[in-house]
MARFIKOL-319435 format. One record per residue (C-alpha): z, y, x. Coordinates in Angstrom, 3 decimals. Each point is the difference from the previous one (the first is absolute). Example, Ala and Ser with C-alpha at 12.3 -4.5 7.8 and 13.67 -1.06 7.14 Angstrom:
! residues 2
{pz = 7.800	py = -4.500	px = 12.300}
{pz = -0.660	py = 3.440	px = 1.370}
//
This chain:
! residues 192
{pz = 10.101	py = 38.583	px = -9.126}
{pz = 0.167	py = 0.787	px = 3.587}
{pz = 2.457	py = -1.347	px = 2.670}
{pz = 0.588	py = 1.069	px = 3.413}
{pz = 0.198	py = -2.344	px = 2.916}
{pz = 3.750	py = -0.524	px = -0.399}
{pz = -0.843	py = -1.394	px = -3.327}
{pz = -2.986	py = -2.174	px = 0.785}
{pz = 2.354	py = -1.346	px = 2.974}
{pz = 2.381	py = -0.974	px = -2.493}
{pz = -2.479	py = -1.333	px = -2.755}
{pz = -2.003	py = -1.885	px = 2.945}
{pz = 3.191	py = -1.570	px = 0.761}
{pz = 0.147	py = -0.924	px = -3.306}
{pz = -2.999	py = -1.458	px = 0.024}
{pz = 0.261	py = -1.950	px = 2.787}
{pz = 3.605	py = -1.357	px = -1.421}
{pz = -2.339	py = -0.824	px = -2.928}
{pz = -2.007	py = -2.535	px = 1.970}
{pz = 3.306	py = -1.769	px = 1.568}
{pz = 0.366	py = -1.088	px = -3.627}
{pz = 2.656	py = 2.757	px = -1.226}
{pz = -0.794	py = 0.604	px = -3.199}
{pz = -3.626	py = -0.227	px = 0.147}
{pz = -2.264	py = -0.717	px = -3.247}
{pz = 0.644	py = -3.540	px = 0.156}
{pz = -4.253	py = -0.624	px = -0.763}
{pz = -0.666	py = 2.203	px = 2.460}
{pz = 2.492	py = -1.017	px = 2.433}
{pz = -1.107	py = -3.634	px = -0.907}
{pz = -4.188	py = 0.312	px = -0.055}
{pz = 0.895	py = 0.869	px = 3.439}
{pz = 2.340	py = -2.585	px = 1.401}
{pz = -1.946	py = -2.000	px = 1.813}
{pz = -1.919	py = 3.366	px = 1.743}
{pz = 3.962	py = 0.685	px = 0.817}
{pz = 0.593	py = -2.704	px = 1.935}
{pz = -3.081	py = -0.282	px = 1.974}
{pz = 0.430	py = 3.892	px = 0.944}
{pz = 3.935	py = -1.022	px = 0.633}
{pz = -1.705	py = -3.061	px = 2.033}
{pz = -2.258	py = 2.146	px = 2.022}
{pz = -2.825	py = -1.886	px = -1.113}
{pz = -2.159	py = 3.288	px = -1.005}
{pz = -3.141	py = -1.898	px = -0.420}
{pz = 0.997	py = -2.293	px = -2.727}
{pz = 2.251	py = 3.072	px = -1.707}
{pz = -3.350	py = 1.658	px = -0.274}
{pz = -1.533	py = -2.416	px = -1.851}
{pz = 2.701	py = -0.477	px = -2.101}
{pz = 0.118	py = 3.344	px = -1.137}
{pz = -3.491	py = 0.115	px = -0.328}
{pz = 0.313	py = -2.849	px = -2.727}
{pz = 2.482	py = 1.579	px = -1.571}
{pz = -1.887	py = 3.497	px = -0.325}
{pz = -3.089	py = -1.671	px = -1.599}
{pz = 2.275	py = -2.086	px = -2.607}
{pz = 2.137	py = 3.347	px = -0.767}
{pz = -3.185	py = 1.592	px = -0.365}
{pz = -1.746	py = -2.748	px = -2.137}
{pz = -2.652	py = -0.075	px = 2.870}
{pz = 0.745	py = -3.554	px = 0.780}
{pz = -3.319	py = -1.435	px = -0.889}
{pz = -1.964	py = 2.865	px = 1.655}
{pz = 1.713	py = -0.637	px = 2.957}
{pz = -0.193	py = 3.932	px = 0.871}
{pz = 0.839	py = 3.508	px = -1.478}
{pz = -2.490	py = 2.595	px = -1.615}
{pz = 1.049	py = 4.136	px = -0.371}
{pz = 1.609	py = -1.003	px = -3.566}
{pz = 2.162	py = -2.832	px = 0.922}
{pz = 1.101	py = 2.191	px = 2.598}
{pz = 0.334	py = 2.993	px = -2.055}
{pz = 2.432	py = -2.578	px = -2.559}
{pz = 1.813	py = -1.446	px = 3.116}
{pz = 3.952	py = 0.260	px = -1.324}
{pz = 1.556	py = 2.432	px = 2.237}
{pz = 3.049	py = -2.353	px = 0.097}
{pz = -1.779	py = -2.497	px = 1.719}
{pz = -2.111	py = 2.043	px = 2.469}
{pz = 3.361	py = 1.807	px = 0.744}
{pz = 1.821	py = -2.766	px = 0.847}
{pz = -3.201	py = -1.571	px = 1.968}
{pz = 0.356	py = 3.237	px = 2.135}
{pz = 3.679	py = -0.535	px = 0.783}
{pz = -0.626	py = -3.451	px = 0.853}
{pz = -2.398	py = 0.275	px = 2.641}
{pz = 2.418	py = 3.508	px = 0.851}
{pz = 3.359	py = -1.654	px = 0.017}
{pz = -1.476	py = -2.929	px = 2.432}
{pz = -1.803	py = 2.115	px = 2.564}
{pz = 2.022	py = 2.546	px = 0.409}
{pz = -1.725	py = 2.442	px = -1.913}
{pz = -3.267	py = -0.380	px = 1.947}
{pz = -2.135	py = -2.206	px = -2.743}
{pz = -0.062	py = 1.111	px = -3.627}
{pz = -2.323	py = 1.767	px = -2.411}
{pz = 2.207	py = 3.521	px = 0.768}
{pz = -0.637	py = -0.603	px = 3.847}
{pz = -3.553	py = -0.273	px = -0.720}
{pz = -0.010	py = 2.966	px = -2.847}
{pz = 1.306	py = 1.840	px = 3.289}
{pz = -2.611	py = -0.973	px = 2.471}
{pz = -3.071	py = 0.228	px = -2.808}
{pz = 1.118	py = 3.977	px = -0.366}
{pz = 0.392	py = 0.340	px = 3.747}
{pz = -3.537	py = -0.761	px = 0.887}
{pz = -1.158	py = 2.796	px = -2.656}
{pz = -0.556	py = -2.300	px = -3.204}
{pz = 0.218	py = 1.012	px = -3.198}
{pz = 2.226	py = -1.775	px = -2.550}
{pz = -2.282	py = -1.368	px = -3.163}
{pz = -3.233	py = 1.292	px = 2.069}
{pz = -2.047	py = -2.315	px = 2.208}
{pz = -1.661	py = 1.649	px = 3.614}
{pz = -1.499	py = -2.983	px = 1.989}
{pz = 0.487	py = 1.930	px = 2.961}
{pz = 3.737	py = 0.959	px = -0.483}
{pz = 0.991	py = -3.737	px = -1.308}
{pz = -2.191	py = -1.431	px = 3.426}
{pz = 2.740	py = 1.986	px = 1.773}
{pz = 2.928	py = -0.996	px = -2.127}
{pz = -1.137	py = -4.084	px = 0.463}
{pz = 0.238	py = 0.980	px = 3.671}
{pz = 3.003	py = 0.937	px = 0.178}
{pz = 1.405	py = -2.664	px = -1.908}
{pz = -2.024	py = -2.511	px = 2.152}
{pz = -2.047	py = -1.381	px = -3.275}
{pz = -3.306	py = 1.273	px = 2.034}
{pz = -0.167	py = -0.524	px = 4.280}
{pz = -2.959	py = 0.895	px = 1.589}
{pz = -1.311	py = 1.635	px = -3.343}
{pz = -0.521	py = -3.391	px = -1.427}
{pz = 2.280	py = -1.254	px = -2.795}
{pz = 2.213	py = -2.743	px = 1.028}
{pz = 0.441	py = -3.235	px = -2.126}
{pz = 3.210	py = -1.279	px = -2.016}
{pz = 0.625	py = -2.368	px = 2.819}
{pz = 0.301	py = 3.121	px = 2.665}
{pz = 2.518	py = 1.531	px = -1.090}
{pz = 2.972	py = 0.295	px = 1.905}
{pz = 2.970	py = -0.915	px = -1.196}
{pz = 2.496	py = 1.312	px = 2.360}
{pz = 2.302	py = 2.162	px = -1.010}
{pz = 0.134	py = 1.530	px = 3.843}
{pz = -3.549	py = -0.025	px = 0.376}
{pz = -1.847	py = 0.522	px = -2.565}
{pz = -0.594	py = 4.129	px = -0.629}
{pz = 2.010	py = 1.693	px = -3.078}
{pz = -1.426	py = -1.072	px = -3.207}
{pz = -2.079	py = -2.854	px = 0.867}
{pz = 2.018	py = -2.286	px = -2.785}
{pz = -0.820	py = -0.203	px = -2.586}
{pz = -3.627	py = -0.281	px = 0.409}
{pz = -2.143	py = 1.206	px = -2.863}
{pz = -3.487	py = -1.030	px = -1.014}
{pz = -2.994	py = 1.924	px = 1.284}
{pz = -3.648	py = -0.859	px = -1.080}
{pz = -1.575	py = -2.901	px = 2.445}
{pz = 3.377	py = -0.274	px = 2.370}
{pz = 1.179	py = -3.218	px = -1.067}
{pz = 3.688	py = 1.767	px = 0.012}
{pz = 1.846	py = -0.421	px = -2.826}
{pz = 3.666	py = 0.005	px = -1.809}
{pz = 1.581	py = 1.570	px = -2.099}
{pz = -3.090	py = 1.864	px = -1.307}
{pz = -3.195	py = -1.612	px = 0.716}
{pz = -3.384	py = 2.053	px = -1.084}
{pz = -3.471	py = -1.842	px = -1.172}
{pz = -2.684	py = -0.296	px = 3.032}
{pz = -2.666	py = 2.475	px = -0.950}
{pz = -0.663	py = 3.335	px = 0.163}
{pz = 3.145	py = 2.185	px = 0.993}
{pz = -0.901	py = 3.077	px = -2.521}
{pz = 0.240	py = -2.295	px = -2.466}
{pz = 2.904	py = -2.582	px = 0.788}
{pz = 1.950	py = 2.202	px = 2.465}
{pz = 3.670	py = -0.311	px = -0.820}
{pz = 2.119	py = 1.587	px = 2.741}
{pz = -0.251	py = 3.611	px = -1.482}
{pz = 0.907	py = -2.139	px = -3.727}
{pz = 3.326	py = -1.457	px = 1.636}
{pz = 1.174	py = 3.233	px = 2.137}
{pz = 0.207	py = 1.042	px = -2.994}
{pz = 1.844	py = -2.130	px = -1.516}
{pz = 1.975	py = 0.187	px = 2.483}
{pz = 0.999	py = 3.717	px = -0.128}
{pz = 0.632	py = -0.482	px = -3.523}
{pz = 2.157	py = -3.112	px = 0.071}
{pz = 1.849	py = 0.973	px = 3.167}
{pz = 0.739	py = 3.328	px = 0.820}
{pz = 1.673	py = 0.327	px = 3.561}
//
């Protein structure tokens, strides 16, 4: 079923009412908590993190310590909708996996396709690549006035070092390349 903006207005509201704690999925409300209160804290950093341990132990990827294209694929929708209105509701709308989904099809990607020259200009734009190099986990900015639209969260590419919520294997990116794998997921699990 389709909705027109008026109604994804509303059901964002919703949403975001959801992560205040009114009448939220109390396990989803709770894996969360402490993400919550960092993001409520300001402390973006440590919020990432948090999230990032929560993803792998939702997604049974604990001991891996990163996702493949099938844990993805399995990611509950619940829980990668309500990781999207978190980092939403505390920037202002300008972090999230939607804000991202946004900026990916801007640059001319594809969703569930992978173009190495398309994604080279999406990671630009969200400041994951400067100088056409890959920046590293601890480069990222986390200022919600500085950093460019979609930069949080930051997803794992092959040999970046960045990471959280959905970390990739090193290796070869035909092979382990994930990004396509989660827009997807994406588009399925959240649909404005």
């Amino acid at each position: 079923m389709k909705f027109d903006r008026g109604w994804k207005a509303i059901f964002l509201g919703l949403g975001i009412a959801l992560i205040s704690g009114c009448g939220a999925a109390p396990s989803i409300s709770d894996r969360y908590l402490e993400a919550r209160q960092l993001l409520e804290a300001g402390k973006w950093q440590e919020a990432d993190e948090a999230i990032f341990q929560t993803a792998l132990k939702v997604a049974h990827r604990d001991s891996e310590g990163w996702f493949d294209a099938e844990s993805i694929q399995k990611f509950p929708c619940a829980d990668l909708s309500y990781i999207d209105l978190l980092y939403r509701k505390y920037s202002n709308g300008k972090f999230g996996l939607v804000p991202q989904k946004e900026v990916y099809l801007s640059t001319g990607n594809t969703i569930g396709e992978y173009n190495p020259e398309t994604f080279n200009k999406f990671a630009s734009a969200v400041g994951w690549r400067q100088n056409d190099r890959w920046i590293q986990y601890d480069q990222l900015n986390y200022s919600v006035g500085e950093a460019p639209q979609g930069h949080l969260p930051p997803t794992g590419q092959p040999n970046t070092g960045l990471r959280a919520p959905f970390k990739t294997r090193k290796g070869n990116p035909e092979k382990y390349y994930t990004y396509p794998v989660l827009m997807k997921r994406v588009e399925t699990c959240i649909s404005w």
